[in-house]
Structures are given as structure tokens and as C-alpha cells.
C-alpha positions in Angstrom: -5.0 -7.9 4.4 -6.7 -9.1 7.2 -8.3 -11.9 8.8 -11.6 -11.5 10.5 -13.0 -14.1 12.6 -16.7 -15.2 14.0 -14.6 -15.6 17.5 -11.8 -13.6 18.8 -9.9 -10.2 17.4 -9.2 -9.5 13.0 -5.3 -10.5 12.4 -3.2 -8.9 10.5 -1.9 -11.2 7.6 -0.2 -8.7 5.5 0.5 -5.0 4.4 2.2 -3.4 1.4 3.0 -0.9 -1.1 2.4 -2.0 -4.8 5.4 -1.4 -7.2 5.7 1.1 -9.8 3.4 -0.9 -12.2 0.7 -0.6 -9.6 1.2 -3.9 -8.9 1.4 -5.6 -5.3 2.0 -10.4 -5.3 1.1 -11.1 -1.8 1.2 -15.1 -0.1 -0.1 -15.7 3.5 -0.2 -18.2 6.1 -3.6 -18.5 7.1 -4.3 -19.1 10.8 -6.5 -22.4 11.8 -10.0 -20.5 13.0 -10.3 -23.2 15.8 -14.5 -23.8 15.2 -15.1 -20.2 14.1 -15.4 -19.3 10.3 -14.1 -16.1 9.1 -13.5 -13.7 5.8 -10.2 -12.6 4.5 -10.8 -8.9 3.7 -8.5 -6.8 1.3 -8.2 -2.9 1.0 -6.6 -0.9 -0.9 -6.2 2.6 -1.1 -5.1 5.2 -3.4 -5.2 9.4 -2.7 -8.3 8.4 0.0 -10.1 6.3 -2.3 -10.6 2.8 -0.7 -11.4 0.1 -2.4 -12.6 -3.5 0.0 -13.0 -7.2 -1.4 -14.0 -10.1 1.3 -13.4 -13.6 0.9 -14.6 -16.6 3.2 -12.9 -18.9 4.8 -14.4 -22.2 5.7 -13.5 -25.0 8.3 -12.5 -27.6 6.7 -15.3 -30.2 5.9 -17.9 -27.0 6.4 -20.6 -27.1 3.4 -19.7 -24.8 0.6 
């Protein structure tokens, strides 16, 4: 999981294995963007099969 900003380098905000359910329960600190907006992206991967989801993140008070 990563953290990809309009300014500055992508952060790491967490890797992991899921358990033997397939399952993986992740919680992260997210890091204040300082003006710049960004999008939370998500992989996953599985015998070379990648899966990606991306989520924004907004400044606070930015329009939705």
C-alpha cells in the first residue's frame, strides 16, 4: 500500500502477507499531503497475477 502524491515521491504505508484464509486487516497512518492531493493505491499479487485498486485522498475542506 502506497501513498502517491501530486508533489513529492509515493510512500510506503504498508506491506504484507495475507493469512491462510487469504485474508490480510491492514490500519495506516496517513501522512498530511501539505497542499498536494494524492491516491492511496493497493496491489496485490498472487502467482504473477496483480490485482491494483486506487483511492483519493483529499485535503481537508477540498470539494468532494
Amino acid at each position: 500500500m502506497k501513498l502517491v502524491r501530486t508533489s513529492g515521491k509515493p510512500v510506503k504505508l504498508f506491506e504484507g502477507k495475507t493469512d491462510p484464509e487469504g485474508r490480510l486487516r491492514a490500519s495506516v497512518d496517513v501522512p498530511a499531503l501539505a497542499g498536494a492531493e494524492g491516491v492511496i493505491l493497493i496491489q496485490a499479487d498472487s502467482g504473477g497475477a496483480v490485482a491494483e485498486v486506487r483511492r483519493p485522498v483529499l485535503r481537508p475542506g477540498a470539494p468532494r
